[in-house]
N, C-alpha and C positions, 0 to 999 in steps of 0.2 A: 634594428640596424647594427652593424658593425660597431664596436668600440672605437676602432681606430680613425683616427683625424684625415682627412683626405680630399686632397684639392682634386677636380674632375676639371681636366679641357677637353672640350668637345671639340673637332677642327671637324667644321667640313657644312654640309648640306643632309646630310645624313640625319644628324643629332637635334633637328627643331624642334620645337615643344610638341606634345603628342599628351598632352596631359588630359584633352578630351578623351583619348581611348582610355585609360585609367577609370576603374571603377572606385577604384578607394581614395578617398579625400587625401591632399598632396600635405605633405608632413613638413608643417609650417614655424613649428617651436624646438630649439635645443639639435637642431640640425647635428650631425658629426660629419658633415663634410661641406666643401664651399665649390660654389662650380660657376663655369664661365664655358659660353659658347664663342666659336672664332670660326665667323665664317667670311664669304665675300659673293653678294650677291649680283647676278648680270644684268639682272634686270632694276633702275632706279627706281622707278615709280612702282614698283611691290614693296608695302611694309614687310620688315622682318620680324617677324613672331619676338618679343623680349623675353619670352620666359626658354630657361635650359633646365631641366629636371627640377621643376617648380619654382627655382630663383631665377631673380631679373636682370642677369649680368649677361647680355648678349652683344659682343662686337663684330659689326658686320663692315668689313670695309670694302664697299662697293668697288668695282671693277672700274667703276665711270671717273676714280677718284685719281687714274692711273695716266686720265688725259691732262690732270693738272701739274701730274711730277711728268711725265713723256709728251709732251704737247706736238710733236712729230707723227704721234699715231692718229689726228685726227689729216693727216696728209700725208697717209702711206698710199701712193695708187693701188689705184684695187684690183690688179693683178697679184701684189705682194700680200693683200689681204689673201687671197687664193689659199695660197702656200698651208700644206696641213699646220695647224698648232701654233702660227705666225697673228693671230689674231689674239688682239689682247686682252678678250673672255677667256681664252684657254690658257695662253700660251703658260706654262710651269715657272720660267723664268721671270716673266711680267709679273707674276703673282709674289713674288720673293722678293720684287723690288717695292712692290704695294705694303708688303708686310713690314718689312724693316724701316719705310721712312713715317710707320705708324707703331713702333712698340712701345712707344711710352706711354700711349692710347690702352695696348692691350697690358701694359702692365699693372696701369694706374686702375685698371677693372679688376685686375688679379687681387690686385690687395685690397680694394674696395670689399670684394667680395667675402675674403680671409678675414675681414676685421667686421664687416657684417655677422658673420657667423662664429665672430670668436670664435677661429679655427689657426692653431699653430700644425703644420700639417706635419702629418709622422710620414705619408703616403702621395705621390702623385700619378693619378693615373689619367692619362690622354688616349681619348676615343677618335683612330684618325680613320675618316672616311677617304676609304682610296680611292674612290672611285672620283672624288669631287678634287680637280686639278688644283686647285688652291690649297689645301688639306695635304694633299703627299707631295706638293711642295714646300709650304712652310713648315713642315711640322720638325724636321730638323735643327730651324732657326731656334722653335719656338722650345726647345728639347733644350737645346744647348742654354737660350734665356732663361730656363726656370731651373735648371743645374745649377748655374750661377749665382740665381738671386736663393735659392734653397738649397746647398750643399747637402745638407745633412738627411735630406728625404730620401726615401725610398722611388723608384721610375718606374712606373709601368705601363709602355704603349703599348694600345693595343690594335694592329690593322684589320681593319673589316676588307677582307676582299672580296670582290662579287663573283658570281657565277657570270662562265662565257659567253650563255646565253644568251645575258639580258646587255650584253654591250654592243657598239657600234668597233666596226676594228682599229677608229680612230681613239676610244673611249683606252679598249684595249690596248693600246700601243703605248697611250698616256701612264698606265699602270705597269707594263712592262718596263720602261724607262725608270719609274720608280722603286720597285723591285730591283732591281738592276743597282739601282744607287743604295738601298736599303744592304743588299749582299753585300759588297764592297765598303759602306760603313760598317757593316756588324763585324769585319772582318779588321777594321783599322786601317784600308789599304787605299781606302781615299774618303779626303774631308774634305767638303766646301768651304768658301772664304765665305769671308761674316761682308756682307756686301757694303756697310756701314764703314770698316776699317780698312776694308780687303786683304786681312790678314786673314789666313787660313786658321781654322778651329783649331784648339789643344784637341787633340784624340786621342792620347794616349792609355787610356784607362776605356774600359765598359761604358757606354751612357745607361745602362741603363741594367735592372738588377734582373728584371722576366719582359722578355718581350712577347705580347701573345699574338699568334693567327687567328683569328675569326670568320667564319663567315658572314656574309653584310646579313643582315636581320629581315625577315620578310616583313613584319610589321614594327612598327618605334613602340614602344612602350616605355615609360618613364620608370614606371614600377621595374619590370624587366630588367632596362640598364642598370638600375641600382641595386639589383639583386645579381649580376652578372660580375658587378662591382664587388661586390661585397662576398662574393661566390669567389673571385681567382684572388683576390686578397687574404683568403681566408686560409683556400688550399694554397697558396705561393708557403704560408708557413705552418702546412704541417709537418710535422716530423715523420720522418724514414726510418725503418733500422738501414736500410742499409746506405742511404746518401745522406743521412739530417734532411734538410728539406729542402723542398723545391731551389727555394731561393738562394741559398747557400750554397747548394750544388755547382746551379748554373754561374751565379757571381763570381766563382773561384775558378770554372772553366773558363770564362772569359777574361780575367787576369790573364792564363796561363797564355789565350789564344795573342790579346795584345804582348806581352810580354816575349812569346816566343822564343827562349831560350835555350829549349832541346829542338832536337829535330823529331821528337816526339807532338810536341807542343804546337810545330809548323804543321803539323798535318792534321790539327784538330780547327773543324768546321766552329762555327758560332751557332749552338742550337734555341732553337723559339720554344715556347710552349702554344698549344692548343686545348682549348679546356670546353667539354659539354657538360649541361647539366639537366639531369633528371628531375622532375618537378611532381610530388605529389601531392594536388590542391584538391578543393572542394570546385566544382562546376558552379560557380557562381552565375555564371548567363542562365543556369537552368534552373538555379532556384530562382532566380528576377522572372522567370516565367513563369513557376510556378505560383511564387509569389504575388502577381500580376494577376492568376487567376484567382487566385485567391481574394484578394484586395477586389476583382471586380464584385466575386460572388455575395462580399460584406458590404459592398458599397452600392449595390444593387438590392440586398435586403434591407440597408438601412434606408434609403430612398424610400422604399416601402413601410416603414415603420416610421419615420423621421424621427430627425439627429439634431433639433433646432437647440440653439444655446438656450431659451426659456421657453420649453413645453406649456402650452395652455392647457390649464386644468377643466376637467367636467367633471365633476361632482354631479348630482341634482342640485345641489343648493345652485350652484353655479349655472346649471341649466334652467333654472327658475328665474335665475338673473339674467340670464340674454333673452329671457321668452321664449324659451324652446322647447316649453311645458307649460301646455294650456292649463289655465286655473278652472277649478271648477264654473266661478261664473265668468269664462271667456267660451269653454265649450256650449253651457247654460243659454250664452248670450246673456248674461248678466252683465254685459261690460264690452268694450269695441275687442275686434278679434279677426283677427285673419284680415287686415288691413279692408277692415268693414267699421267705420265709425259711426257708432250707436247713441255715440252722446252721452250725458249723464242718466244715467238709470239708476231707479230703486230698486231694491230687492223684491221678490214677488211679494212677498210679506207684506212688506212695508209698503206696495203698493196695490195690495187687497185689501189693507187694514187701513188706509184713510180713504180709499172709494167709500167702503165699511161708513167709515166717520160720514163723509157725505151724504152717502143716502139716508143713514139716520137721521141727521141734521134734516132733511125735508121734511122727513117722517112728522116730527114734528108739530108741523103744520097742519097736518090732516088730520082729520076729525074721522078717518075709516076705523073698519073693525080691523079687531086683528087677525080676521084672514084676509082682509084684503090688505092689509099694510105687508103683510107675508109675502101674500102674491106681488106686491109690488117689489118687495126687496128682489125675490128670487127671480122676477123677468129683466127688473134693469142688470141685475149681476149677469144674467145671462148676455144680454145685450151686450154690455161691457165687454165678458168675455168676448162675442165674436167679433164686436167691431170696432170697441174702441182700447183692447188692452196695448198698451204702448202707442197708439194712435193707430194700430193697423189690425187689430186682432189677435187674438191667442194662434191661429189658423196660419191668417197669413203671416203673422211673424216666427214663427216657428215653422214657414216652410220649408221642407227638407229634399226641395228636390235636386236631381243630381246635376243638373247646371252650377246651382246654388254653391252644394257642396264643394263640386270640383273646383271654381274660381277659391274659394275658402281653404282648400287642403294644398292649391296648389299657389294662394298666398304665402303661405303657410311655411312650406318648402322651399322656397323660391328664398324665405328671407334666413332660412338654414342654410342653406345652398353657397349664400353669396357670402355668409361669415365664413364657410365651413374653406370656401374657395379660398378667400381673401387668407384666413387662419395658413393653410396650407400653403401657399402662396408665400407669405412671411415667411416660412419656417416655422410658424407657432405649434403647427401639429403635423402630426403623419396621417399616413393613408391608415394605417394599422387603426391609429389611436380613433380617427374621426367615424370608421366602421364600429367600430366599438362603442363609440356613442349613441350610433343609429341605432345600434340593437338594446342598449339601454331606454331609449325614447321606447322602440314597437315593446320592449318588455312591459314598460312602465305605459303604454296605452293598453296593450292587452290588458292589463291589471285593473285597468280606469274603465275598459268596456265592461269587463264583469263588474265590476261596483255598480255601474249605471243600470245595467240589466236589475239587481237589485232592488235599487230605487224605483226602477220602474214597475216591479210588482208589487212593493211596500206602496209606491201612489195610485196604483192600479186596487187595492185593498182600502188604501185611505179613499176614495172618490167612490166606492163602493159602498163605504158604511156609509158616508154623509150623502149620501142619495136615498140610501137607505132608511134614513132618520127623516130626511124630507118627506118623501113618498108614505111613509107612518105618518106623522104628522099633517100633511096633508089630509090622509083617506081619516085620519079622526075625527079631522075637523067637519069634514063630508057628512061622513055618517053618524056623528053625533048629536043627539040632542041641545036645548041651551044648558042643562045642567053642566054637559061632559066638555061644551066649547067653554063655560064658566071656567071649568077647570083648567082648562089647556091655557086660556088667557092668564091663569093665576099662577099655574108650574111653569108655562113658556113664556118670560117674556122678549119680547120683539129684538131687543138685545142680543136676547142668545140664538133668532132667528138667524139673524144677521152675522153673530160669529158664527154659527153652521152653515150658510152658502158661503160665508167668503172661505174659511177652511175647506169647503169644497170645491169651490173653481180654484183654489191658490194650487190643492194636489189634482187636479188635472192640468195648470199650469205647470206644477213641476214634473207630471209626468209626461206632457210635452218636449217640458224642456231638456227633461233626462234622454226623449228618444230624438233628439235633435243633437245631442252630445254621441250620446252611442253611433247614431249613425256620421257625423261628422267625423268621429274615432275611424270607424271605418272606412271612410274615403281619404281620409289617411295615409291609414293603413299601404296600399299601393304605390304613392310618390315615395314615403317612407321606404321602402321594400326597393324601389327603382333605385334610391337614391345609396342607399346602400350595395346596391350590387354593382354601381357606377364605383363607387368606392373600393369593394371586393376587387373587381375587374382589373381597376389597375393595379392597386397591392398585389394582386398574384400577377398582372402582365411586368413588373418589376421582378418578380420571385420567379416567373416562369424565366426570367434571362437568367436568374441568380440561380436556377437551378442545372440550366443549360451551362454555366461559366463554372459550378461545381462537379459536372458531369466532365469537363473537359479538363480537368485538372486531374478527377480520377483515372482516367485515361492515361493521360500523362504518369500522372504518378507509377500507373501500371506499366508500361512501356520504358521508363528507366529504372525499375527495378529488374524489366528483363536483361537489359543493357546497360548494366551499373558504372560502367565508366566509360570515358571515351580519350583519345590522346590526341593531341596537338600538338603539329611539330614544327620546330623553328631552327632556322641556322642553330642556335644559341643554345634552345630548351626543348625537350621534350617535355611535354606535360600530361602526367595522365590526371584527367581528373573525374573527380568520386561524383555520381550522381546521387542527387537529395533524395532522401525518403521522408516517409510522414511524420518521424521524430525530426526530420529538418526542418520543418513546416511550424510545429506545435512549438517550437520555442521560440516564433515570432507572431502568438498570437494574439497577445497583451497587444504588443507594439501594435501591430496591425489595425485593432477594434481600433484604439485612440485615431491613430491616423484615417482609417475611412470614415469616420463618424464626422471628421473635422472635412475631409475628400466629402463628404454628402452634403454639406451644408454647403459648400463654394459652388456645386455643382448645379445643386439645387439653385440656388443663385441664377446661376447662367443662363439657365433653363430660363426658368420663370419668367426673367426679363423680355420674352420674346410671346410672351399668353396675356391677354386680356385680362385687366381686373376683372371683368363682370364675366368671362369666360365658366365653366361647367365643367367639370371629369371627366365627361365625357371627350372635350378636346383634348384633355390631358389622354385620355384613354388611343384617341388617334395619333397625339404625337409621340406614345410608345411606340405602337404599332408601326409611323413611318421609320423608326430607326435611324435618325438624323442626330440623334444624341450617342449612337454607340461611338463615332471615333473620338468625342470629347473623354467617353468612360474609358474608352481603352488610353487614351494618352493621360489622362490622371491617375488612374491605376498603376500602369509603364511608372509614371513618376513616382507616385506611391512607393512603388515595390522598391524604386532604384533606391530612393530616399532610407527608405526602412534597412535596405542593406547599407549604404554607405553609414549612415548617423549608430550604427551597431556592431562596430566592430568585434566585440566581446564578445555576443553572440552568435556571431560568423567564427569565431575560432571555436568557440564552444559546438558547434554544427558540426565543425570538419575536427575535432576531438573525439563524439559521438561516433559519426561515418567512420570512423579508422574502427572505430572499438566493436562499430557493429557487422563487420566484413567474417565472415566465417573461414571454417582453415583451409578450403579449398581456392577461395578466393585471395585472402593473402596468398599463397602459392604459385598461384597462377600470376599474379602482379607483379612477385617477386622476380622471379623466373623470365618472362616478357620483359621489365623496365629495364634489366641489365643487359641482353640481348640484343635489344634493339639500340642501345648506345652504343655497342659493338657495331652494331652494323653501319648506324651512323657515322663512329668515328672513318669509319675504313671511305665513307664516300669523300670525306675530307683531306686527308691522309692519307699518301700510298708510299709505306717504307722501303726504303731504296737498298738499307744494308751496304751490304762493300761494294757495292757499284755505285755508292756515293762516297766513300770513304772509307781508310783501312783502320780508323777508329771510331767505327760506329757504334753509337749507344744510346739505350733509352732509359731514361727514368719517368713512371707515372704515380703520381698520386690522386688520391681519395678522399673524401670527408663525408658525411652526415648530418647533415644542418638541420636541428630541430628544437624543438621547445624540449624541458625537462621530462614535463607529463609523457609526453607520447614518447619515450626514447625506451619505458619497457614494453612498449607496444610489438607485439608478436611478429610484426611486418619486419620491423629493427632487422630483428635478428635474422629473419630470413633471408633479407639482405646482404647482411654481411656473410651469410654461406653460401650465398651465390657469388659473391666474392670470392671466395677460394675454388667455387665450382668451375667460373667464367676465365681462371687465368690471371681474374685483376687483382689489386693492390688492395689490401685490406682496409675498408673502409674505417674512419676515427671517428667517432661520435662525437658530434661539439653541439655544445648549448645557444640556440640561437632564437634569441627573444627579439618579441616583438614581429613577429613573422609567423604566418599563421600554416603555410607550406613545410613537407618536409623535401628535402631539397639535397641531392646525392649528384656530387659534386667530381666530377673525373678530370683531372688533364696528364695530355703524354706529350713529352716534348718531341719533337722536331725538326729536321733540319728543312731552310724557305725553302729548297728545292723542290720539295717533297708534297708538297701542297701542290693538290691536282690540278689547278687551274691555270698553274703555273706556267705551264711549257705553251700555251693558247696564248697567254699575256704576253710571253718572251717571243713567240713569232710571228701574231701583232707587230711587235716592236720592231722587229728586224724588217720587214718589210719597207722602213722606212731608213735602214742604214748606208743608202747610198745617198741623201737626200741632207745634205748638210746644215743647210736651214734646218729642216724639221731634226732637226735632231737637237740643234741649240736651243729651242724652244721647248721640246721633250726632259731635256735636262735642265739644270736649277744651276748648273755650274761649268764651269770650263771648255775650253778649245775644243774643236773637232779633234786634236789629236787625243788629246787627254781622255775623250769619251771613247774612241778607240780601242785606249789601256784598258779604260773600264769596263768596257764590253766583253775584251777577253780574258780577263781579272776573275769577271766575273761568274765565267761557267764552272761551276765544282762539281767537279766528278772523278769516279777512281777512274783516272786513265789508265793506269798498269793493267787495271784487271782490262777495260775495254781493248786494248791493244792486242793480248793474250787472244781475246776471243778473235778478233778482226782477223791475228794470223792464221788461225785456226781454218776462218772461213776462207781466208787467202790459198791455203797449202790444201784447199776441198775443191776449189773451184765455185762456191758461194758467193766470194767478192770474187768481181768482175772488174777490169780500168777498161773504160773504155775511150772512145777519143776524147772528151771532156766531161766524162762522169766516172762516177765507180756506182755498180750494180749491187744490190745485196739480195742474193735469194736466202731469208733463213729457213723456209723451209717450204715444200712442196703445196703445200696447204696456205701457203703465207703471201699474198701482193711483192711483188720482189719492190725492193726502197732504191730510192734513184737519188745519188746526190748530188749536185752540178760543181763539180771542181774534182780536181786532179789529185789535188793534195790531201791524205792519207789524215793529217794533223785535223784539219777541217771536219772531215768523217768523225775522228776522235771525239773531236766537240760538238757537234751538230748532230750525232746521232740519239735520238727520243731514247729517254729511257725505259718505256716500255716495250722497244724494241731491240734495247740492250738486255732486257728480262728473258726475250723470246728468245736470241740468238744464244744466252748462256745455257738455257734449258732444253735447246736443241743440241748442241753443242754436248751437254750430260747425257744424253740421249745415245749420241754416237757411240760416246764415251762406254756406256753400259752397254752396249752391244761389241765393245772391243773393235770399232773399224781403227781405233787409232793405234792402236797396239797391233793391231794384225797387217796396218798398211805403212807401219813407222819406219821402214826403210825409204818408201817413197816418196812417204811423206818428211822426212829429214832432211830429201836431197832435197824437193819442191820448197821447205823453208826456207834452206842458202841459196836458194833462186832471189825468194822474193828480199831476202837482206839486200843482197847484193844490189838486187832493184832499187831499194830506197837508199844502200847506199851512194848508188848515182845520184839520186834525186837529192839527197841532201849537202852535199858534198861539192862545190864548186870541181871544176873539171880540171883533170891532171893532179888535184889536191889528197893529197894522204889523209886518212884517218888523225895522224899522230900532229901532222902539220896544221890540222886544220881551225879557223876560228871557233872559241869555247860554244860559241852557237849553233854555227853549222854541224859542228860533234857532238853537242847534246841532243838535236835534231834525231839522229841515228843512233845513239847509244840508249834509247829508252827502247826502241825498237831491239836493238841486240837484248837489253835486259830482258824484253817482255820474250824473246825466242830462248833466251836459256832457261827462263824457266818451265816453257814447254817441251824441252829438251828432256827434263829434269823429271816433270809430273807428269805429261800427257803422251807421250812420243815412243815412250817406253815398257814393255811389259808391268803391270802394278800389281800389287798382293791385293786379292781381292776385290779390286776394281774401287780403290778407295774415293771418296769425292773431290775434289779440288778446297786446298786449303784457300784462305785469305792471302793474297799477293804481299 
């Protein structure tokens, strides 16, 4: 911001908070300026916005407040209600009695404000909306009140006027009238009384040191105004070679004009300033878009990965601890499993090796040989086996048919399923992380199948020998003599019968149990596989948007690199601004991760809330699919993006630092070359200079500046700049160092006389439409008698009448102007609507004729002139002008009355008119060297 200290009043309807359109956070600490809005609202029952350019000092003094100081208006019949401008929502006069019996109100705000902000002001600048009838009536009150209470400040009002367009011709009329009192103040030649005293104001001096024109603002921008601020403050004091500066100029002109000493001094107008500025920014809307795509495409991968503040870990170890890794005796069936409760069980071992124990123990008892104790062992063992191992058999309890299996795998899954859900669900894991698991478990079963296959040829080998040793043993005992059965009872005993059938039904037991495992593994296999692809499915229906949301950004990104800036234009500012590229991108991508990662988890949140606990991926997989979640994504995203630009401003200057630096030489050129052009062209739709047909001391002064950070001031655009300056005609731009502001910002005003401002002549005939209507006229204006506004009415038209007159004879002594019975006819030229005026008098014409049509008639008029009609016809045209003298001197001159006898009125009447014929006597009438132009009257 500006250095300098600076109170801001806002008057009007115009200047309400607008700080929602503001993208950048409103600048709350160490302020250098203090501001207060002043307005008056018509409707009671609407609050009034309290904030004015982010402070809370807003005094609104309602219109309804006007029935307790005028209590007659609540019983004016409602005929007189009628009357234009007579109502006292509009009326300009009502509104100046509201004002004054409340300034203690607005002063005691003023200095609230000034001492809130620890601001001693160097500067006062007032933003008056003219459009708003309360506003360009008080603001003169309120001009001359803060004169008073702040002598030593600087004053800068500034009028926003509107376009024709957009008004009502009552709206217009309103503004006309105001204007009108504006001319005649700037000039010293009428002050309103202070309603309070009813003494008329001190006006002898300037009020004010730059008065600006503007036009009214198509959008309110907070930011804006106080770069607008900070922009004619800046240019008011740069220095000239050839005037010092702005402000100096003009404050020493308006001495001379109040002063009026010389007859030089009398003929000098009071000039305004108007100032545009050029704005070279970063496209911030379009990096929040792209940004936004951005944020979605991260906040949609993380979704898919999840973002949870304590990620659950899977390890195996970890996976052994939720049970999500059958043990070997859970596959085995060594143990309950797949929510199949088995009860306490031994080991096969240990429950072949005390069966073992018991049949021995019978043994005992019996007095058989030892092959029948044999055969006894090896038929109960068998027995056992089929029908009583575990109480149901080896057979049937190691059934493995696929009924069996599938309620078992699909146990199994079911109880992964609903942690995995739940997990997820919390936030505890991602889709990424939980698929990741799944393929660790099928790793880690593939792994476990082949170990089992193993086993089961290792017991398929072991059940092979010990059958093997039986069947020997047996067929010896068969076919042997008593010597060789001697034998076999003294090397085998019954003992070691007994540990070789139970070690042989124990590895047909585990080779059971191994192919009960294996194929268990394998049914599996299937849910496991489902269960993962239900996981896959949605991690990529999250990635497939995130890839669509990064598809659509590179798009974008490609599309304003072809179109790399675009401009925006406002009464106030042009603005070109620079579109982002992928180095604009890349230095918000830190910030970004942080913030979607924290965007995934609220989201996820939201979500969730609306899914079953006991729900499936699969429904998660259809509530992608219905897309009922995309406008939450895009409107946290939207926020995302806005967030990451506002809370970054450092990296927003550093963006639009890059973008300057990475514009190539064709490009600066072309920017350069355009920016200035088209503020030409701008200024001209605002501005139409009058030259000596508004005065025979016409003059302009305009100034420049270049508002920029340090760094970028040797940037190559700079200087192109300022050569288009000398290319364009204009004012050599001054480079100033302007921190804190991330814009570069080329700043132009050319002064001005109010006349001259286009919309001007619309507003003034507006106005006049209402000059026979003496009510509305007292209402229209803020002060004085019907006659007095009279004075001021024709006070206030300024124009060079010499030279107008000059032409008017011209058209007189052609036959051009026509008198006819109560008009005078003006054809300027064949091509041209001939101009009708309704009145007789000649003076009237004078004043009332458009100056654009005082433009036409002089350039027709050179016209003549360069083809020599008037030098070739100057006899005829000599006699024809003491025609038309003598004409108006009837018309001005009471009858029988001499020239020499006559009153100094009636004889000035006719002697401007003799003036303006000798000079065409003199330049036009006459043969010329060369055919020179017409000087300045």
């Amino acid at each position: 911001m500006n250095a300098e200290k600076k109170l801001i009043i806002g008057l009007g309807d115009l200047f309400k908070s607008s700080s929602e359109l503001d993208g950048m956070a409103a600048p709350v600490a160490n302020s250098s300026y203090a501001a207060v809005r002043i307005c008056s609202s018509q409707n009671q029952f609407v609050p009034t916005d309290g904030l004015f350019l982010w402070q809370p000092y807003c005094v609104d003094l309602r219109r309804t407040l006007l029935k307790q100081l005028l209590p007659f208006l609540d019983n004016e019949p409602a005929q007189k209600k009628k009357i234009p401008f007579a109502d006292f929502k509009v009326s300009r006069r009502y509104a100046r009695v509201l004002f004054s019996q409340h300034q203690d109100w607005v002063w005691s705000c003023v200095a609230s404000s000034l001492r809130d902000n620890a601001i001693e002001p160097d500067s006062v600048v007032m933003l008056i909306d003219m459009v708003d009838s309360f506003a360009n009536a008080v603001w003169v009150d309120c001009l001359f009140g803060l004169k008073q209470q702040y002598p030593n400040c600087h004053f800068y009002p500034v009028f926003f006027l509107p376009k024709m367009d957009d008004l009502s011709v009552e709206q217009a009329a309103v503004i006309g009238a105001a204007v009108t009192e504006l001319s005649q103040l700037s000039q010293g030649k009428w002050t309103p009384s202070d309603i309070r005293t009813g003494n008329a104001y001190t006006n002898d001096a300037p009020l004010w040191d730059i008065a600006y024109l503007q036009q009214y603002p198509e959008a309110q921008s907070n930011t804006v105004t106080l770069q607008l601020i900070d922009a004619l403050l800046k240019l008011s004091n740069v220095e000239h070679n050839d005037y010092g500066t702005l402000r100096q100029s003009l404050s020493q002109e308006g001495h001379k004009i109040f002063q009026g000493s010389t007859a030089k001094s009398m003929q000098l107008l009071p000039r305004f300033a108007s100032m545009l500025e050029i704005a070279l920014d970063f496209d911030v809307e379009a990096l929040e878009e792209l940004l936004m795509l951005k944020c979605q495409a991260k906040l949609l991968t993380a979704l898919s990965q999840g973002k949870g503040a304590e990620q659950e870990q899977y390890s195996l170890e970890a996976l052994n601890q939720l049970g999500f890794i059958l043990t070997s005796e859970q596959l085995c069936l060594d143990a309950d499993s797949c929510n199949m409760v088995l009860g306490e069980l031994h080991s096969i071992e240990n429950e072949w090796d005390q069966y073992k124990r018991q049949v021995l123990l019978e043994l005992e008892h019996r007095k058989d040989s030892w092959h029948d104790k044999a055969e006894f062992i090896a038929t109960n063992f068998r027995s056992y086996y089929d029908t009583k191992f575990r109480q149901k058999g080896v057979e049937k309890y190691y059934d493995h048919s696929d009924i069996r299996l599938n309620k078992m795998s699909k146990a199994y899954i079911a109880k992964i399923e609903k942690h995995f859900w739940q997990s997820w669900q919390q936030g505890q894991s991602g889709l990424s992380t939980l698929k990741s698991v799944i393929e660790s478990l099928i790793i880690h079963y593939v792994q476990d199948h082949h170990n089992y296959l193993i086993k089961q040829e290792k017991s398929i080998e072991q059940v092979k020998t010990g059958a093997a040793w039986w069947e020997s043993m047996s067929g010896q005992w068969q076919r042997g003599d008593w010597t060789e059965r001697a034998k076999i009872e003294t090397e085998v005993s019954i003992e070691e019968v007994a540990n070789q059938m139970s070690d042989l039904f124990m590895h047909r037991c585990h080779y059971k149990a191994n192919v009960f495992a294996e194929r268990l593994i394998l049914g599996m296999q299937p849910y496991l596989l489902n269960l993962q692809q239900q996981l896959s499915n949605a991690a990529e229906a999250w990635l497939s948007h995130a890839t669509q949301a990064q598809k659509k950004l590179n798009q974008s990104l490609s599309l304003q690199q072809e179109k790399w800036f675009h401009r925006i234009s406002d009464s106030v500012q042009s603005c070109y601004l620079l579109k982002p590229n992928q180095a604009s991108l890349q230095l918000f991508v830190d910030v970004i991760r942080a913030k979607t990662d924290a965007a995934a988890i609220e989201l996820h949140q939201l979500w969730t809330k609306g899914l079953d606990s006991n729900s499936n991926f699969n429904v998660l997989l259809n509530f992608i699919g219905q897309g009922s979640w995309q406008s939450h994504a895009d409107e946290i995203s939207a926020q995302t993006a806005r967030e990451v630009i506002q809370t970054n401003p450092d990296i927003l200057s550093k963006v639009f630092e890059l973008r300057i630096t990475a514009l190539d030489q064709k490009q600066v050129q072309h920017l350069g070359g355009l920016t200035l052009s088209n503020l030409n062209q701008q200024f001209e739709t605002l501005i139409r200079p009058l030259g000596d047909m508004l005065t025979t001391q016409y003059s302009i002064n305009e100034s420049a500046c270049l508002l920029c950070e340090d760094n970028i001031q040797k940037n190559e655009l700079v200087a192109v700049w300022l050569a288009q300056c000398v290319q364009q005609s204009m004012p050599t731009a001054k480079v100033i160092s302007f921190h804190g502001e991330r814009s570069v910002q080329f700043v132009y005003a050319s002064t001005c006389y109010l006349d001259e401002w286009v919309e001007l002549p619309e507003f003034l005939n507006a106005y006049r439409q209402f000059k026979f209507d003496e009510e509305a006229l007292l209402h229209l204006h803020i002060d004085g008698s019907n006659d007095t506004i009279e004075v001021m009415q024709r006070n206030s038209i300024n124009r060079n009448r010499e030279l107008i007159r000059q032409h008017l004879l011209l058209a007189l002594i052609t036959g051009r102007l026509v008198e006819e019975s109560s008009a005078y006819v003006l054809n300027i030229s064949d091509t041209n609507t001939a101009l009708r005026f309704e009145t007789n008098d000649l003076v009237e014409v004078v004043d009332y004729i458009a100056f654009e049509h005082i433009q036409q008639l002089v350039e027709a008029n050179e016209q003549m002139r360069t083809k020599k009609v008037f030098t070739n016809q100057s006899e005829a045209l000599l006699n024809q002008l003491d025609v038309v003298l003598n004409h108006i001197k009837e018309a001005s001159l009471p009858l029988g009355v001499d020239l020499e006898d006559a009153d100094w009125r009636d004889a000035g009447r006719y002697v401007v008119w003799s003036r303006a014929a000798h000079y065409l006597r003199k330049q036009w009438l006459k043969p010329s060297v060369n055919g020179k132009k017409q000087r300045v009257a």
